[in-house]
N, C-alpha and C positions, 0 to 999 in steps of 0.2 A: 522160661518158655515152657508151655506145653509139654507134657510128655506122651502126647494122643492119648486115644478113647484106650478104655478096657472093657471086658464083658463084663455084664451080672449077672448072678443069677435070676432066671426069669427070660432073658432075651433081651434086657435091655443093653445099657452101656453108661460110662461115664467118663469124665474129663474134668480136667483140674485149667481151667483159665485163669488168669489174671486179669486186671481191669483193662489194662489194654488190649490186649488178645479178646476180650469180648467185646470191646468198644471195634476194634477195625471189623470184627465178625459181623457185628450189625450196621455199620456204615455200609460195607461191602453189601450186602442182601439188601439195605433199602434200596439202594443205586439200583440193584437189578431188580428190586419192585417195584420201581419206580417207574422204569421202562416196560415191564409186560402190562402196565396199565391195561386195559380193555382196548381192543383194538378199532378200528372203523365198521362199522357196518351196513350195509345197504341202505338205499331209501325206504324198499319197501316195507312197511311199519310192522308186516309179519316177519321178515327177516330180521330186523330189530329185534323183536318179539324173541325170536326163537336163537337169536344171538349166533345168526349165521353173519359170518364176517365177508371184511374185504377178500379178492382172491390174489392178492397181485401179493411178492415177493416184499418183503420189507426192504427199502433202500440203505436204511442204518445196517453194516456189517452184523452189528453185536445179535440184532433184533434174525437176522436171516440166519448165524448161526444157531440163534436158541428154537427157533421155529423152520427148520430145515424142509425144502421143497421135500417130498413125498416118493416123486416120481422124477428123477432127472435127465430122462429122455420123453418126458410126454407132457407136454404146458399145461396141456388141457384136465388132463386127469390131474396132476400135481394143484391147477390154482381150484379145481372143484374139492378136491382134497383139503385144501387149507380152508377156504369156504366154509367146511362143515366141519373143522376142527380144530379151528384154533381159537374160538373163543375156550372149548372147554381145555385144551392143553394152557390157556395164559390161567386160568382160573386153578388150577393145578400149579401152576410155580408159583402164582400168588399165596396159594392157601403152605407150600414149602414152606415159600420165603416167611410166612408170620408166623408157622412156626417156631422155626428156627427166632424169631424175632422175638420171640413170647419165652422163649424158653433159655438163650444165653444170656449169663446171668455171669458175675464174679465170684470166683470159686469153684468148688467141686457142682460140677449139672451130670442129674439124673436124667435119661434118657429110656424112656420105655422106647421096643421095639420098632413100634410105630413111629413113633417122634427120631428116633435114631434112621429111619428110612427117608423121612422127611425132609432130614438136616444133611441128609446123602444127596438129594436132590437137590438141594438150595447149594450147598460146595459146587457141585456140578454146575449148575448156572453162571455162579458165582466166576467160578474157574474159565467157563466158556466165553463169559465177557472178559473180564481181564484177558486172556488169552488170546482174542481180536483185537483186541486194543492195543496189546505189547505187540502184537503180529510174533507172537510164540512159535516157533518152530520143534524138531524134535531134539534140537540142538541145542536145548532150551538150558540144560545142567552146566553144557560146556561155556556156555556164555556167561552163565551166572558167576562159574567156580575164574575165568579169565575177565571179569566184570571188574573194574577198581569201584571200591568203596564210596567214592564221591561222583562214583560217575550219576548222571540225575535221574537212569531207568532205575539203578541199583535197588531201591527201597523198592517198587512194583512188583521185580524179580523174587526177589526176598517172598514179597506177599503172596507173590505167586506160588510159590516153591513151597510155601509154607502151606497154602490152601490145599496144594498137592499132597505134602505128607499127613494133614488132618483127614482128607480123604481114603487115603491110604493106611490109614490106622483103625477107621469107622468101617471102613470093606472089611478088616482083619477081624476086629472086633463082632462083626454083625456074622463072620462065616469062621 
């Protein structure tokens, strides 16, 4: 297993994967590229144009946690909000997520700055979907650590847990 990131010098960071730790890394990130695909947009062929989206709330849990209403006492301000920004906030996970897609690799991965900020965001996503999906709570350790081994979340948990301490090694690493 992993022994998380460290710093380099320069600002960057690196990490020692294995082929399976980089193989779940990128199965997990395509699944959530997959989903911020480009979203609906208007008839009107300038709001196409200019890639102002639908304004209504996404009904997939996963898609409403990563694109979180704005305003949660005001509709109208919150769906004009989304409107004008969510095509560029999915283009932003997307360009994360291929990062991170382009760059885990088996073995020791260099990580400039940049790319290390990148791969912050893509965990984060990452973690946000899974975390809907298991319906994760804050009680998330205590259930993992009283969780039997064959139970069928068990492996999810695991993945979870584990996206959480890579995360928590890359915060260390990056400050």
């Amino acid at each position: 297993m992993s022994t998380g990131f460290s710093a380099t010098r320069g600002g960057g960071v690196t990490i020692q994967l294995d082929a399976g730790e980089a193989s779940i890394l990128r199965s997990l990130v395509s699944q959530v590229l997959g989903l911020v695909e480009p979203g609906a947009t208007g008839d009107d062929p300038l709001e196409r144009a200019l890639g102002i989206g639908a304004a209504e709330v996404p009904s997939d849990p996963v898609l409403a946690r990563l694109f979180p209403s704005a305003y949660a006492d005001d509709d109208e301000a919150a769906a004009d909000f989304r409107r004008y920004t969510e095509a560029t906030l999915r283009e932003g996970k997307r360009a994360d997520a291929e990062t991170l897609l382009e760059t885990a690799g088996q073995g020791k991965v260099h990580l400039t700055a940049e790319q290390a900020q990148a791969w912050l965001r893509a965990l984060n996503d990452v973690r946000l979907a899974l975390g809907v999906r298991l319906e994760v709570t804050e009680e998330v350790h205590d259930e993992l650590a009283e969780m039997a081994e064959d139970d069928p979340r068990y492996p999810a948990y695991v993945t979870y847990d584990w996206l959480t301490y890579l995360q928590d090694t890359l915060v260390r690493a990056l400050w």
